[in-house]
N, CA, C and O atoms as CSV, one atom per row, in Angstrom:
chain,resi,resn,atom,element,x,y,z
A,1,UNK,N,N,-5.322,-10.933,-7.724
A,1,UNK,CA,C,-6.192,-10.241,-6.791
A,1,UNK,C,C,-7.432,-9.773,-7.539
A,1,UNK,O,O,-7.449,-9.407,-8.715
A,2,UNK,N,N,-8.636,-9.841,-6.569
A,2,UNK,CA,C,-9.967,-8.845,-7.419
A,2,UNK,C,C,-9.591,-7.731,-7.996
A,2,UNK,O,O,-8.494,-7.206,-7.802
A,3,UNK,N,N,-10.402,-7.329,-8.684
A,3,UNK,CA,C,-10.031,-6.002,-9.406
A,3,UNK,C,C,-10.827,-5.139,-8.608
A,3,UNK,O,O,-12.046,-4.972,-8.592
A,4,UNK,N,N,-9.852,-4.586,-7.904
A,4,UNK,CA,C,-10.500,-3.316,-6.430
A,4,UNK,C,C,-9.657,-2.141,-6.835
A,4,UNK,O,O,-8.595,-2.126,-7.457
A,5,UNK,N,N,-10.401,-1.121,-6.320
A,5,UNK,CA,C,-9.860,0.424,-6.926
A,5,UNK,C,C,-8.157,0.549,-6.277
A,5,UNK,O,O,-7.639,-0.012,-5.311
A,6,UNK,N,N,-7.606,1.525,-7.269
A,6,UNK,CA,C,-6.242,1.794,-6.559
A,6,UNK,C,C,-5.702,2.042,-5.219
A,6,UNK,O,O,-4.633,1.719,-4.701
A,7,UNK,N,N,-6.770,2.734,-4.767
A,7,UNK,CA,C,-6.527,3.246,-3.059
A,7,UNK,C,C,-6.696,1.973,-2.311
A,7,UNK,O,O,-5.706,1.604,-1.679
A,8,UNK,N,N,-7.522,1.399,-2.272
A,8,UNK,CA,C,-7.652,0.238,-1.623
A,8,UNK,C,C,-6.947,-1.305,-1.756
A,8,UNK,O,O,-6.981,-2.120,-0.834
A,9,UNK,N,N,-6.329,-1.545,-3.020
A,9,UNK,CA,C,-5.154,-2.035,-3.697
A,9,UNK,C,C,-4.028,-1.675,-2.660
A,9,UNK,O,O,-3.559,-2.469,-1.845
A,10,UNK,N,N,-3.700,-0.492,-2.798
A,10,UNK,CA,C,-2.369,-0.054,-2.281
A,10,UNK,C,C,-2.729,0.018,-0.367
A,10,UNK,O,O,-1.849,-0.050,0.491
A,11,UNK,N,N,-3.641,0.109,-0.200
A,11,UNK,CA,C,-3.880,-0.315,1.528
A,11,UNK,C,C,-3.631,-1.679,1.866
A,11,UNK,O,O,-3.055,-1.993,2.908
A,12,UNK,N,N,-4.144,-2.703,0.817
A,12,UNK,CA,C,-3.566,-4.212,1.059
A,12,UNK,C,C,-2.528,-4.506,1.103
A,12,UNK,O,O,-2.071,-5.126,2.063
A,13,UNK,N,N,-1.604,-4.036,-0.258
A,13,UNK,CA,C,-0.266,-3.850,-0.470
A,13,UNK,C,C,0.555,-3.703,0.818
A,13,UNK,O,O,1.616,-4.292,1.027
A,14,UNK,N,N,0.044,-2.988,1.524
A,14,UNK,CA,C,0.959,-2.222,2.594
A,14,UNK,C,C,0.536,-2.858,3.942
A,14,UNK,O,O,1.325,-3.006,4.875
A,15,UNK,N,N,-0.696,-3.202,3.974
A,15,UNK,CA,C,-1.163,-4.457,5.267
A,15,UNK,C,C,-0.378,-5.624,4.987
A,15,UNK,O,O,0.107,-6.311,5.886
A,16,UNK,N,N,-0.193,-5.945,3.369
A,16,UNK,CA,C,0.614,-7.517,3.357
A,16,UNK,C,C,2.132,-7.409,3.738
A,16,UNK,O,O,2.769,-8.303,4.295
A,17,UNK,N,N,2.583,-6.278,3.387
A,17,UNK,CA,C,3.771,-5.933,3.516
A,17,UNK,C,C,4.354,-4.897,4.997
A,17,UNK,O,O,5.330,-4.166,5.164
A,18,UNK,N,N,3.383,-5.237,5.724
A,18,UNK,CA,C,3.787,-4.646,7.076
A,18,UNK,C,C,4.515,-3.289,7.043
A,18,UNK,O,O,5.406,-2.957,7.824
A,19,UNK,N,N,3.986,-2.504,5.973
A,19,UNK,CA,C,4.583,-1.055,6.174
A,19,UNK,C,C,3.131,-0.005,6.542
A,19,UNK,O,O,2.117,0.357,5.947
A,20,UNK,N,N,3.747,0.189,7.856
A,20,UNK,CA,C,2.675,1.229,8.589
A,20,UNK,C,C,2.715,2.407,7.777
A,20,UNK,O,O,1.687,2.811,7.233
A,21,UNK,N,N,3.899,3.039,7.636
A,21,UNK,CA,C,3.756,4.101,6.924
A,21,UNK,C,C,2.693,4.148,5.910
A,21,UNK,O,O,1.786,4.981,5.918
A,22,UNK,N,N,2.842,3.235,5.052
A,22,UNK,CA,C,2.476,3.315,3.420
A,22,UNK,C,C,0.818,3.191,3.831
A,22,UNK,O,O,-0.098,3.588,3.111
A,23,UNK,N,N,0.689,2.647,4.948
A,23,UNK,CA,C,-0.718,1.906,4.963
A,23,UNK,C,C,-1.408,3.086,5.481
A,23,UNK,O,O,-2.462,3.211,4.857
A,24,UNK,N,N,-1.244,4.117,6.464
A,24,UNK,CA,C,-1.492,5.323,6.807
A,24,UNK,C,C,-1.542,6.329,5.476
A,24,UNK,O,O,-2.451,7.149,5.344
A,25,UNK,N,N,-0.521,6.184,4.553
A,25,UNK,CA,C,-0.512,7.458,3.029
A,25,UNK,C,C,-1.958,7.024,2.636
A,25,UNK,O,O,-2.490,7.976,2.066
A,26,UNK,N,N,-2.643,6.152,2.705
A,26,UNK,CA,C,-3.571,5.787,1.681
A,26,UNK,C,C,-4.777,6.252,2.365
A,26,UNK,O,O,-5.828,5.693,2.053
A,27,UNK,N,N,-4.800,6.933,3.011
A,27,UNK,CA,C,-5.988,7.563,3.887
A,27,UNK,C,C,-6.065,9.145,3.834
A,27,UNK,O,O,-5.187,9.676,4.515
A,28,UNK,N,N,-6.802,9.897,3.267
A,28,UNK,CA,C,-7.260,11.153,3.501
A,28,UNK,C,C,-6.735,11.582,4.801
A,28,UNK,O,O,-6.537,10.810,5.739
A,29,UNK,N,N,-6.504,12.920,4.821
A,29,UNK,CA,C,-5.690,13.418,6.158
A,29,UNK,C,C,-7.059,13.733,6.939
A,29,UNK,O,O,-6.643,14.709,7.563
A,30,UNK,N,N,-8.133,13.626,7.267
A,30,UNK,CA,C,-9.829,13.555,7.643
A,30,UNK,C,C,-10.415,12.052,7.503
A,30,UNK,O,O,-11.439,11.691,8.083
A,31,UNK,N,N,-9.933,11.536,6.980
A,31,UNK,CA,C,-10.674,10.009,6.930
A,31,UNK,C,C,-11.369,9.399,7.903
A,31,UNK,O,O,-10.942,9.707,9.016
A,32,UNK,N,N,-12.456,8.504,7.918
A,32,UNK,CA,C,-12.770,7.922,9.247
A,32,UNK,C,C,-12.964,6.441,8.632
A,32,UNK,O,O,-13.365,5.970,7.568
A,33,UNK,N,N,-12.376,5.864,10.087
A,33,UNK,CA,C,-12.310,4.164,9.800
A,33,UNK,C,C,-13.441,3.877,11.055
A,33,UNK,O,O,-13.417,4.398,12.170
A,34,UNK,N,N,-14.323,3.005,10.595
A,34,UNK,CA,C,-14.755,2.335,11.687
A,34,UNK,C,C,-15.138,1.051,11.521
A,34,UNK,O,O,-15.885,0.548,10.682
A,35,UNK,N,N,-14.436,0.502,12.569
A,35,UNK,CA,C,-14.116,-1.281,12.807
A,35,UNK,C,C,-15.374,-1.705,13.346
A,35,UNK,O,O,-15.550,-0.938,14.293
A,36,UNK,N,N,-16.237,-2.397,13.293
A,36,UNK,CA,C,-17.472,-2.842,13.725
A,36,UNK,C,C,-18.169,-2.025,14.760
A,36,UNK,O,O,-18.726,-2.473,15.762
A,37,UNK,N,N,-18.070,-0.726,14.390
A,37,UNK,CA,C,-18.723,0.515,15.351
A,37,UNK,C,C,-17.741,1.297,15.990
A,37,UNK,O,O,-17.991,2.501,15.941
A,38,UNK,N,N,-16.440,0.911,16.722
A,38,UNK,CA,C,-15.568,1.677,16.878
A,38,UNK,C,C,-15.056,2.517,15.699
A,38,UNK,O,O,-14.652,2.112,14.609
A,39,UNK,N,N,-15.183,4.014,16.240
A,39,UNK,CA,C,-14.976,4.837,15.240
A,39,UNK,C,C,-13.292,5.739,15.310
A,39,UNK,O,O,-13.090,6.525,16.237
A,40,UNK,N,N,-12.209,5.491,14.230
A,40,UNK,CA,C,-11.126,5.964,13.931
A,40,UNK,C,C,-11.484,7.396,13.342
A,40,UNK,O,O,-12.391,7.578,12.530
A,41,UNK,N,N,-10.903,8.095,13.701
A,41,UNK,CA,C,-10.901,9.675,12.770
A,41,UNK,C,C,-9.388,9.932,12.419
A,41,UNK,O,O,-8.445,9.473,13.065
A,42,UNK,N,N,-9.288,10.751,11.281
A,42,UNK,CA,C,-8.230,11.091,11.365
A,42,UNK,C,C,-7.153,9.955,10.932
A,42,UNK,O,O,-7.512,8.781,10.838
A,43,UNK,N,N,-5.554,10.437,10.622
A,43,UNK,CA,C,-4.933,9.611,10.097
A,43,UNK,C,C,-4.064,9.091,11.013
A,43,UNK,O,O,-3.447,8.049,10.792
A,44,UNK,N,N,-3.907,10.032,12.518
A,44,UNK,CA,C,-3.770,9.856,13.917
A,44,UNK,C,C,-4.886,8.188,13.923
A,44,UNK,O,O,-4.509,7.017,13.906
A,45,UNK,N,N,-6.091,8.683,13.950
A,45,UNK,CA,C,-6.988,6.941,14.336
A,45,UNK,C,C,-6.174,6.567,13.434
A,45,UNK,O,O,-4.997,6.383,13.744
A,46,UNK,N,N,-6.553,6.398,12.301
A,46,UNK,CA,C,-5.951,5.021,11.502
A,46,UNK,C,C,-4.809,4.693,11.730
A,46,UNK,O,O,-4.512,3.504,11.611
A,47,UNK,N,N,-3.976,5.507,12.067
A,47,UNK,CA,C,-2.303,5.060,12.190
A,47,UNK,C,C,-2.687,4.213,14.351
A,47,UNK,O,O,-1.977,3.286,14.742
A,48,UNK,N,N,-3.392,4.583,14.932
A,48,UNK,CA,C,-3.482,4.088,15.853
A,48,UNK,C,C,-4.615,2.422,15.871
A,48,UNK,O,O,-4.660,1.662,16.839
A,49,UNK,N,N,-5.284,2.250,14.749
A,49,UNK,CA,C,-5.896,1.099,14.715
A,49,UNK,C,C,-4.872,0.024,14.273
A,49,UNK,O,O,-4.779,-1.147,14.641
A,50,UNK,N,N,-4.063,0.788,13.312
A,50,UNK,CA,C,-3.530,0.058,12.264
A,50,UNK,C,C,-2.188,-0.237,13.475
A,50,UNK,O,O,-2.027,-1.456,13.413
A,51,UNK,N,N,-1.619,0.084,14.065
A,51,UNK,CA,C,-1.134,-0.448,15.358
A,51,UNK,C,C,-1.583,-1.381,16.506
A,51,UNK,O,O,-0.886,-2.098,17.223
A,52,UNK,N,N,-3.301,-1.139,16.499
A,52,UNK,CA,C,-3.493,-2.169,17.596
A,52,UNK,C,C,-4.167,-3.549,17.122
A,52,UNK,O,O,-4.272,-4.625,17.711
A,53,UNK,N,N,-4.612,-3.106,15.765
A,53,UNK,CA,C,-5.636,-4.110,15.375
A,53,UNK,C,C,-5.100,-4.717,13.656
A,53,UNK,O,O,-5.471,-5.782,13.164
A,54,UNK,N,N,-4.240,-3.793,13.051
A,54,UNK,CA,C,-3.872,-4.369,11.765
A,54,UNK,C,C,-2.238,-5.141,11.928
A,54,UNK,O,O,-1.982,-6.262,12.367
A,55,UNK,N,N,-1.161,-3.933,11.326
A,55,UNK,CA,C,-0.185,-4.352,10.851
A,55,UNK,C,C,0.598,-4.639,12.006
A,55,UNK,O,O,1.696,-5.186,11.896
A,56,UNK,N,N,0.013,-4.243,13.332
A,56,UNK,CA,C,0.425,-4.544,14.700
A,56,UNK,C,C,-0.308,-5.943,15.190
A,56,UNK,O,O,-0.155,-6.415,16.316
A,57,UNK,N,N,-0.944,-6.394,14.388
A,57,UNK,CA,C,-1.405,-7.635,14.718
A,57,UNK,C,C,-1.015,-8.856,13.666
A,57,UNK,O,O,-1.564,-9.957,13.649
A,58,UNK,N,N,0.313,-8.310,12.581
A,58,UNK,CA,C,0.106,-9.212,11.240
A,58,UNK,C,C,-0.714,-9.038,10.812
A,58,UNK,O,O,-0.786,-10.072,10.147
A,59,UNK,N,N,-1.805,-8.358,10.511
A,59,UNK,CA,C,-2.831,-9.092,9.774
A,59,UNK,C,C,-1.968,-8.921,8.082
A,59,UNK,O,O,-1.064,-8.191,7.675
A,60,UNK,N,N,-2.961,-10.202,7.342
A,60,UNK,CA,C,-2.799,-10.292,6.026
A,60,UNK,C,C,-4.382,-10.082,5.138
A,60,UNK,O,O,-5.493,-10.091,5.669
A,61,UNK,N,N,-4.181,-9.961,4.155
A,61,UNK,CA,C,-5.311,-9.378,3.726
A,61,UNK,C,C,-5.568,-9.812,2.038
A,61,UNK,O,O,-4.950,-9.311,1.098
A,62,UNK,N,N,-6.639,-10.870,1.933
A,62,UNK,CA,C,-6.695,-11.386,0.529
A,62,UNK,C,C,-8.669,-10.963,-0.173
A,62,UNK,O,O,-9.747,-11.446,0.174
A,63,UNK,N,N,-8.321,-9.876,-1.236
A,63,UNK,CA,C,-9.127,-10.034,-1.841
A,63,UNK,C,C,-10.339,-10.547,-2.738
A,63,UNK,O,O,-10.302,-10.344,-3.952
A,64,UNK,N,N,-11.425,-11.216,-2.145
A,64,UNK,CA,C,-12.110,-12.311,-3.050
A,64,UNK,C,C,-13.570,-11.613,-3.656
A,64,UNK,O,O,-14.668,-12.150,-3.810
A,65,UNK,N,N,-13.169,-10.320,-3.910
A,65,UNK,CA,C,-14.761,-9.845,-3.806
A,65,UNK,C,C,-14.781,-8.289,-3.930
A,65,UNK,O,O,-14.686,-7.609,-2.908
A,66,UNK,N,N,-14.908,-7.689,-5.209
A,66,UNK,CA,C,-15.528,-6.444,-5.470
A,66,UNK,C,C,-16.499,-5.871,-6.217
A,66,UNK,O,O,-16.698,-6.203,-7.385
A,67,UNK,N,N,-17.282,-4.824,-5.503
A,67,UNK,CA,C,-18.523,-4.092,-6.519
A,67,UNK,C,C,-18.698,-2.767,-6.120
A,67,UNK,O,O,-18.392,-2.355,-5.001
A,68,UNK,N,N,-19.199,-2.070,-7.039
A,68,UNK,CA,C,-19.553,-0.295,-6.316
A,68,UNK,C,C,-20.594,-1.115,-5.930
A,68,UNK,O,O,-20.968,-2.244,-6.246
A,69,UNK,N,N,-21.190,0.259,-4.706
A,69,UNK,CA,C,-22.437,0.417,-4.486
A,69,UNK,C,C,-22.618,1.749,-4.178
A,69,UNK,O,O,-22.258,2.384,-3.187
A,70,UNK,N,N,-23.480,2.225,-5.576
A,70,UNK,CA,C,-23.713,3.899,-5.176
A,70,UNK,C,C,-22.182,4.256,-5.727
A,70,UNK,O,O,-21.597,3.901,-6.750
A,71,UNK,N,N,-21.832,4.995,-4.765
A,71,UNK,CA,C,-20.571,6.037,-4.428
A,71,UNK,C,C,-19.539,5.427,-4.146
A,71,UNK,O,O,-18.453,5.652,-4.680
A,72,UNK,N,N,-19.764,4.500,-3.193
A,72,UNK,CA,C,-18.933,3.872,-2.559
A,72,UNK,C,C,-18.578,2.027,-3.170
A,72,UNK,O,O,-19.475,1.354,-3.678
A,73,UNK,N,N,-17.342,1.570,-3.001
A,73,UNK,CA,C,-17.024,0.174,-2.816
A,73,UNK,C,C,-17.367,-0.989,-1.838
A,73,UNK,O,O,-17.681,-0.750,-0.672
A,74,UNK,N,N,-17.322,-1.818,-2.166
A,74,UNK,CA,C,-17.145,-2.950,-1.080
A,74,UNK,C,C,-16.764,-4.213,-1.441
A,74,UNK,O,O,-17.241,-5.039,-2.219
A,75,UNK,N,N,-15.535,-4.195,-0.516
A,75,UNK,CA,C,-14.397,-5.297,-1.053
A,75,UNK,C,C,-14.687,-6.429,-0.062
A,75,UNK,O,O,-14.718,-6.119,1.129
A,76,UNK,N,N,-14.882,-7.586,-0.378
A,76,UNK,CA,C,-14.655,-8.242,0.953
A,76,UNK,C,C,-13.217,-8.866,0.424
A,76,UNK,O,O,-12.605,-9.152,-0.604
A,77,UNK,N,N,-13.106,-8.872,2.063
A,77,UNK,CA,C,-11.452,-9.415,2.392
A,77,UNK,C,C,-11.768,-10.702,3.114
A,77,UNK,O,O,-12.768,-10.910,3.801
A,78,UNK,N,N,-10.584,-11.700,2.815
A,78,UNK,CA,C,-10.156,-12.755,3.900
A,78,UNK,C,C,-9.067,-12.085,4.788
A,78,UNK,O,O,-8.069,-11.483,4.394
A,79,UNK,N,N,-9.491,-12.328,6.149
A,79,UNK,CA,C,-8.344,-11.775,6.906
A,79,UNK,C,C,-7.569,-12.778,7.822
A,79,UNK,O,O,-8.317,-13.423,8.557
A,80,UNK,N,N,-6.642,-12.968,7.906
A,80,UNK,CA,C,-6.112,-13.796,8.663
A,80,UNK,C,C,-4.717,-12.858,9.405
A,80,UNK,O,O,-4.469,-11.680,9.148
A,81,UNK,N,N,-4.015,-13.662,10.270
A,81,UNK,CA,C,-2.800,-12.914,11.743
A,81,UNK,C,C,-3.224,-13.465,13.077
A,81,UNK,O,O,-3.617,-14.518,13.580
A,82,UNK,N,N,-2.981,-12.384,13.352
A,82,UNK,CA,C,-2.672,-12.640,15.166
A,82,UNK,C,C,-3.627,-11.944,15.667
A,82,UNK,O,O,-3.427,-11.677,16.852
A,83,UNK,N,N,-5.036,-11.354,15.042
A,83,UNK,CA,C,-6.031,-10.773,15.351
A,83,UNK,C,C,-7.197,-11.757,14.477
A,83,UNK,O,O,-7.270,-12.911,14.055
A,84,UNK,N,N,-8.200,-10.271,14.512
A,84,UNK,CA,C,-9.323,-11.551,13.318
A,84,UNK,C,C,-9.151,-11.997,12.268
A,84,UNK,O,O,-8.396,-11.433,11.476
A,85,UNK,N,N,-9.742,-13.033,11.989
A,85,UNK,CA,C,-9.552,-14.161,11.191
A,85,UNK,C,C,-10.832,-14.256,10.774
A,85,UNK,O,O,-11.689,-14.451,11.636
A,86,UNK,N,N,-11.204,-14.146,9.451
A,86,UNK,CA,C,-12.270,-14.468,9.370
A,86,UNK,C,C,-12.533,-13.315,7.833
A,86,UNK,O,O,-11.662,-12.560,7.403
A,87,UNK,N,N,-13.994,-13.477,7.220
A,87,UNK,CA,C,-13.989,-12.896,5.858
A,87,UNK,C,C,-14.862,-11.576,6.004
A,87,UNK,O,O,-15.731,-11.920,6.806
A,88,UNK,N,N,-15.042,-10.571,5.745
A,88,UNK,CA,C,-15.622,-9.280,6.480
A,88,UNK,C,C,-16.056,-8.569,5.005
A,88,UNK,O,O,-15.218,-8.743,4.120
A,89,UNK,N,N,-17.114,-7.885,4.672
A,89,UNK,CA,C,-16.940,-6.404,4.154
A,89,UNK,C,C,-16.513,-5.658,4.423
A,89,UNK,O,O,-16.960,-5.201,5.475
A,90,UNK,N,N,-15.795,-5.183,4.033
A,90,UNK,CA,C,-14.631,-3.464,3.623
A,90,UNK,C,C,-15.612,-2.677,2.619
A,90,UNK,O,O,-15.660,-2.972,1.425
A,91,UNK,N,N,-16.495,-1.519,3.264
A,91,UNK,CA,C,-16.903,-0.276,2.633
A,91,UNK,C,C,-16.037,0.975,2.288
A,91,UNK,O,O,-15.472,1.569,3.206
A,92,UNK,N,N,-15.942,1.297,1.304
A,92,UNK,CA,C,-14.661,2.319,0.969
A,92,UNK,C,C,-15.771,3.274,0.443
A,92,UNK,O,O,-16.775,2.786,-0.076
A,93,UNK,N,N,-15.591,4.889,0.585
A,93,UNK,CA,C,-15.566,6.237,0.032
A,93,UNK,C,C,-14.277,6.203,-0.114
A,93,UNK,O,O,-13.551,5.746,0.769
A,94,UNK,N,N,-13.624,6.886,-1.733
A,94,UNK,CA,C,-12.701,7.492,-2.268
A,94,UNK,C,C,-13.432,8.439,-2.439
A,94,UNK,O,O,-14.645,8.642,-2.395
A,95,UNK,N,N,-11.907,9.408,-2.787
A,95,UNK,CA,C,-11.723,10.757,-3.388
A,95,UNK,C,C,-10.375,11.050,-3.575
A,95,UNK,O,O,-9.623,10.656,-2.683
A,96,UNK,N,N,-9.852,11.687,-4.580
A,96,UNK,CA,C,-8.788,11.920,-4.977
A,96,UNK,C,C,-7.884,10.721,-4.505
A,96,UNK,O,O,-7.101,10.867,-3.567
A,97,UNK,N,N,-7.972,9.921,-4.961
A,97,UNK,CA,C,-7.442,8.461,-5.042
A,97,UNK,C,C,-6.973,8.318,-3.719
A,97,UNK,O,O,-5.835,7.853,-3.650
A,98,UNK,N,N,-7.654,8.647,-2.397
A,98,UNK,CA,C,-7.326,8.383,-1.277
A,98,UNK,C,C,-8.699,7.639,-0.870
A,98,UNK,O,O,-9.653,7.694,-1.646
A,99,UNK,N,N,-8.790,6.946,0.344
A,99,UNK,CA,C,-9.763,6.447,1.070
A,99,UNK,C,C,-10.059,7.457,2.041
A,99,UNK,O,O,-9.284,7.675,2.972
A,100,UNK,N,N,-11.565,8.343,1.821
A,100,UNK,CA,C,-11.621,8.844,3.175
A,100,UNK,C,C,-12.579,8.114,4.100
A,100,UNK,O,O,-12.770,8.657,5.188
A,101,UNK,N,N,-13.232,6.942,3.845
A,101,UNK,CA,C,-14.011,6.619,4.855
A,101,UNK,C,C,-13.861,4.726,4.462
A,101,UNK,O,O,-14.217,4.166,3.425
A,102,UNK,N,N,-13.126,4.012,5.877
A,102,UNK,CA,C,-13.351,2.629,5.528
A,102,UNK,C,C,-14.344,2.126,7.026
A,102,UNK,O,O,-14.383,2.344,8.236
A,103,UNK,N,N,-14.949,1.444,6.120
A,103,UNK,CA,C,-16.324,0.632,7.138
A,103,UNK,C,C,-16.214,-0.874,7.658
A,103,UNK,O,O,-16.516,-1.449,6.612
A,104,UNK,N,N,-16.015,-1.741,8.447
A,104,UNK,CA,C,-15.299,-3.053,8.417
A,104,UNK,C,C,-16.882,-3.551,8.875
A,104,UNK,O,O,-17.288,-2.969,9.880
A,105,UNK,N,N,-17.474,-4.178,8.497
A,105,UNK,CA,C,-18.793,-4.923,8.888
A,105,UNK,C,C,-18.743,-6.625,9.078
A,105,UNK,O,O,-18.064,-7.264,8.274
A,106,UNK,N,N,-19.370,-7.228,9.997
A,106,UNK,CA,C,-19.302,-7.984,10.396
A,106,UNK,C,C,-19.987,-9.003,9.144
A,106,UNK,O,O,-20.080,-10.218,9.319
């Protein structure tokens, strides 16, 4: 796999391995996810995206691509499942080895 920070490592981990739980720990209890403008708050959103649109959809998740920018990361992913398919930027803010803010861009 790319060499991508721990928090975001262990969010793939847990998308490949279909554990909702684990995939929800890796998020700040405040975090905000937003999927191409739809905006997740909270670990309530993420545990509710990650039901309609991730680990509730299969998705799988392969790393081909990391760099800071600024403050923040950006990983791109290959995504493939029973939802989108296709290769995206992933913007990450960490802090205390959690993700509080992921950005999914088209």
């Amino acid at each position: 796999m790319t060499d991508v920070p721990a928090p975001v490592r262990r969010m793939i981990d847990a998308t490949n391995a279909g554990d909702h739980d684990a995939f929800v720990a890796t998020f700040a209890p405040d975090a905000v996810l937003v999927d191409w403008g739809k905006v997740f708050e909270g670990r309530e959103g993420v545990a509710a995206w990650d039901e309609s649109d991730n680990i509730g959809r299969s998705s799988h998740f392969r790393a081909i691509g990391a760099e800071r920018d600024g403050d923040s990361w950006v990983v791109t992913l290959e995504v493939t499942g029973g939802g989108f398919n296709g290769t995206s930027d992933f913007r990450f803010d960490l802090a205390d080895d959690l993700i509080t803010r992921m950005e999914i861009t088209p």
